[in-house]
C-alpha positions in Angstrom: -5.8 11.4 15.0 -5.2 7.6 15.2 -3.0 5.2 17.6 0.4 5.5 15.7 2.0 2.3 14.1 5.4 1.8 14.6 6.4 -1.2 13.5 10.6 -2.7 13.1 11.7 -5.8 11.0 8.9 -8.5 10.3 6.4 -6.3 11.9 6.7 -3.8 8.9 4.5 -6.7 7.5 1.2 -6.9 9.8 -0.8 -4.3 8.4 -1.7 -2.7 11.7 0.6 -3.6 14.5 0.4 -1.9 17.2 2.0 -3.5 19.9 4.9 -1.0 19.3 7.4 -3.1 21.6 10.4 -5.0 19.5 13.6 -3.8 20.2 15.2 -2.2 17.3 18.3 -4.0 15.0 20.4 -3.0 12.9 19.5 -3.9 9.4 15.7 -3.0 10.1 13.1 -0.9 7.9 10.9 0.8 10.9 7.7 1.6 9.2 5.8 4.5 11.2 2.4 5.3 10.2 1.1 8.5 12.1 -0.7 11.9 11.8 -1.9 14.2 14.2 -4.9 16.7 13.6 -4.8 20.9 12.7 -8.0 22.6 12.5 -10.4 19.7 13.4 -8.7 17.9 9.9 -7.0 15.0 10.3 -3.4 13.9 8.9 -2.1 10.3 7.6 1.2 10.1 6.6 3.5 7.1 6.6 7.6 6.7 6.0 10.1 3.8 6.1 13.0 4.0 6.8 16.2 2.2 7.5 17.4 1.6 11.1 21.0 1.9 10.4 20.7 4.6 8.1 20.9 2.9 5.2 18.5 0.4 2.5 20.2 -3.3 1.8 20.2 -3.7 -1.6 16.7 -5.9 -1.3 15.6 -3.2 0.8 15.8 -0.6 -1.6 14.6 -2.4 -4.4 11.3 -3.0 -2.6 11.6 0.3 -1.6 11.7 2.1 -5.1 8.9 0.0 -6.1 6.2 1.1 -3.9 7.7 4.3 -4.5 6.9 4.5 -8.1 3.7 2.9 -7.5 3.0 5.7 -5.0 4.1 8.3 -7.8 1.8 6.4 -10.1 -1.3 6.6 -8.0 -0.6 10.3 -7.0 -0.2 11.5 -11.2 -3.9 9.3 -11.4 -5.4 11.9 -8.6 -6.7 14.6 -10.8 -10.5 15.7 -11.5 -12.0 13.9 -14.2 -10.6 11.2 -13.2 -12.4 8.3 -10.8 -11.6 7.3 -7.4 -10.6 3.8 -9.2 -8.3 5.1 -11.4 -5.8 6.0 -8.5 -5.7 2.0 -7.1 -5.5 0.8 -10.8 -2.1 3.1 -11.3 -0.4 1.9 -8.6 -1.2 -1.7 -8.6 0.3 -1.9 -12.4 3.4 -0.2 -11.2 3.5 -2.7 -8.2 2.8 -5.6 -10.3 5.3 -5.0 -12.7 7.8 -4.5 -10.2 7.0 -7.6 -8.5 7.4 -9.5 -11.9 10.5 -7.7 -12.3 12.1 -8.7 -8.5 10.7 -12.6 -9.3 8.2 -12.9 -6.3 5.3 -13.3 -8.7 5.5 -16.6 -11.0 3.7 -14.8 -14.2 3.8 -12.2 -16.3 2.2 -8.7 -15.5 -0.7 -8.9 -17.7 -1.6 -11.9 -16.5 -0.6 -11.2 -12.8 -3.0 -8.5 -13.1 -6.1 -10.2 -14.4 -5.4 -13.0 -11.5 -4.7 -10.5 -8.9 -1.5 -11.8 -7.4 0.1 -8.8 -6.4 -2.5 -9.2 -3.4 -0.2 -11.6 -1.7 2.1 -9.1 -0.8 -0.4 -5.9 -1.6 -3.9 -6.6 0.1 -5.2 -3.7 1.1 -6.8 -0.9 -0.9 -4.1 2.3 -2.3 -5.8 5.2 -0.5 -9.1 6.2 1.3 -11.3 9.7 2.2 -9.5 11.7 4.4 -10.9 14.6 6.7 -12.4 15.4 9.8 -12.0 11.5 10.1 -8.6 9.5 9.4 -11.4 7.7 7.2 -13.9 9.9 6.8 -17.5 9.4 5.2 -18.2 9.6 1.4 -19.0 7.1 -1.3 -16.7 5.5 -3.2 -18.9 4.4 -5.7 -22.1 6.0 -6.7 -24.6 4.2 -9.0 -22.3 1.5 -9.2 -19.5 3.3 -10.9 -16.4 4.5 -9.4 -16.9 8.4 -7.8 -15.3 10.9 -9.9 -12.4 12.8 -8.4 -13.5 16.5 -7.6 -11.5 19.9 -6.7 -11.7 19.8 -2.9 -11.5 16.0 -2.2 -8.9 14.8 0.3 -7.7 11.4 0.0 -4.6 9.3 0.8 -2.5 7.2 -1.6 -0.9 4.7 0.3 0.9 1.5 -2.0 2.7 -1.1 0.0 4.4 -4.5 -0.3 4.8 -6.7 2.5 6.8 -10.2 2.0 5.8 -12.7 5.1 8.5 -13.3 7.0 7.6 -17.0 7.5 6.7 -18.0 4.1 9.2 -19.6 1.5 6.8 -20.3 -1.1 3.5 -19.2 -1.7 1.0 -20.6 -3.2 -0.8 -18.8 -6.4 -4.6 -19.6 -7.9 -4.7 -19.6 -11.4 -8.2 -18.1 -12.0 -9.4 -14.6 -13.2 -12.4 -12.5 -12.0 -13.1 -9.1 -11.3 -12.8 -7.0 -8.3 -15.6 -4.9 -8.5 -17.8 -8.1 -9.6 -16.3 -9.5 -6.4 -17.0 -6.7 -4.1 -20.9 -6.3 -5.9 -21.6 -9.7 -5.3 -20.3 -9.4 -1.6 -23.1 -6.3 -1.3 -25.4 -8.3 -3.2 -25.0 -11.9 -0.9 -23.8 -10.9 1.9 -19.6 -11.4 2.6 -20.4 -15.0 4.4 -22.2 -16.1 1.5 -20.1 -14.7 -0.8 -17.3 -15.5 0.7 -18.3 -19.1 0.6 -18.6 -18.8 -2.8 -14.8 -17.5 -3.4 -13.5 -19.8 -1.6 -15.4 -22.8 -3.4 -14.2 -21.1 -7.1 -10.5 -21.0 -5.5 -10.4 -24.6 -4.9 -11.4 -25.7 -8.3 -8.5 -23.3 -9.6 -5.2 -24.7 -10.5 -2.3 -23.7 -8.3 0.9 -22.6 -9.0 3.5 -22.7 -5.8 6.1 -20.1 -6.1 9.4 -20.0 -3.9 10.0 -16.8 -2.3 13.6 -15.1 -2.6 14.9 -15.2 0.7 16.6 -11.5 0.3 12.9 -10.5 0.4 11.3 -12.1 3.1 10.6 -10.1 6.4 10.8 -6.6 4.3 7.2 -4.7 4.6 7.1 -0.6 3.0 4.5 1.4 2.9 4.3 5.1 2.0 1.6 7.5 2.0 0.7 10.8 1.4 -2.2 12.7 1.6 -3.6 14.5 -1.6 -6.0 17.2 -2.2 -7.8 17.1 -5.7 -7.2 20.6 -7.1 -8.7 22.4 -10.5 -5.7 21.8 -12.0 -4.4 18.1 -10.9 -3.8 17.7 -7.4 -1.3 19.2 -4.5 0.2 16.5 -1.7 -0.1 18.3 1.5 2.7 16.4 3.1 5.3 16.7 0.5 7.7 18.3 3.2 8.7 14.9 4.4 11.7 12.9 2.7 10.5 10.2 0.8 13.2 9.3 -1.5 15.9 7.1 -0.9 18.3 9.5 -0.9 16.2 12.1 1.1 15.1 9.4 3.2 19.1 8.2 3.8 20.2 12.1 4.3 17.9 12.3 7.1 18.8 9.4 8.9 22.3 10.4 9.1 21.4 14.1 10.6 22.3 14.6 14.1 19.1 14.6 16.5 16.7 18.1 16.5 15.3 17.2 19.9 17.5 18.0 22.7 18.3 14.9 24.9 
């Protein structure tokens, strides 16, 4: 198991709150990211949902976005397929729906090749998962991108989280590669790599972008975890609601636990 994240309103956004201490309001997403273990394996599930009961209208289109992204990523989890191929399926979907909901200044194809969905995506779509939350195994071998095998547990977990703070951000115009990024990170060293970025960043033009303000404080993520089958793949934790409408109709059940 892990220390749970439960995090309300603009805390939805920091990627691993755990402070777990603001008050609840209506009008909140609470995103909880928790798992528990069951015969030394280890779950990772998260959910967001709406505090009242039910998504605003920016809510839910953030909402159905990482959602179709999450769909995306889990269709890309099959054998045959690399680990890569997972990320690359949901970032399109995310990209496109950030294009769509005018928080990214570009187009997709072009949003893609310069990487800004990372402003409001910057963490990876998924990772091992086993006798460890994140448990041991290569996710590269001989420099390519580890093929997807019957029996591999992983997690496909898309997100977007719009700074609460932030009217306008700030876009580099400049595309590179990730996995040249992340090589020459193994290669250098991150300090001296990093170094590098940066310098290569402030020779870009910028672009500055307002941020709707509908958007800003709203943070989603939802994740599942997958097992690579012969046939495709099977998400262990499908019993939990995940769409908006299963996600609403269980908000507005009555308690289970008594009180």
């Amino acid at each position: 198991g892990y220390p749970s994240i439960v995090a309300s309103g603009p805390n939805a956004c920091i990627l691993h709150y755990s402070e777990n201490t603001r008050r609840l309001e209506d009008g909140d997403l609470l995103l909880i990211d928790a798992g528990c273990e069951w015969g030394y394996h280890s779950a990772d599930i998260t959910r967001t949902f709406p505090v009242n009961g039910r998504f605003t209208a920016p809510q839910r289109a953030v909402y159905e976005v990482v959602l179709r992204a999450q769909q995306a990523g889990i269709a890309a989890a099959r054998p045959g397929h690399r680990y890569e191929a997972v990320h690359e399926a949901a970032r399109r979907v995310l990209t496109e729906g950030l294009v769509a909901l005018g928080l990214l200044p570009r187009g997709v194809e072009e949003s893609l090749a310069m990487h800004h969905y990372r402003e409001f995506f910057m963490h990876g779509t998924g990772h091992w998962l086993g006798m460890d939350v994140h448990d041991v195994g290569a996710y590269k071998v001989e420099g390519k991108s580890r093929g997807l095998e019957p029996g591999m547990v992983l997690t496909v977990e898309p997100g977007l989280y719009v700074d609460p703070a932030r009217a306008r951000a700030t876009f580099h115009l400049r595309e590179y590669s990730e996995d040249e990024m992340w090589d020459r990170r193994l290669r250098l060293g991150m300090a001296a790599a990093r170094k590098l970025e940066e310098e290569e960043k402030a020779k870009a033009e910028t672009l500055v972008h307002p941020i709707p303000k509908e958007f800003r404080g709203i943070g989603v993520r939802i994740e599942d975890d997958v097992l690579i089958t012969a046939g495709g793949s099977e998400v262990l934790t499908a019993g939990t609601p995940k769409t908006v409408e299963e996600v609403e109709h269980t908000c507005a059940e009555p308690p289970r636990l008594p009180r």
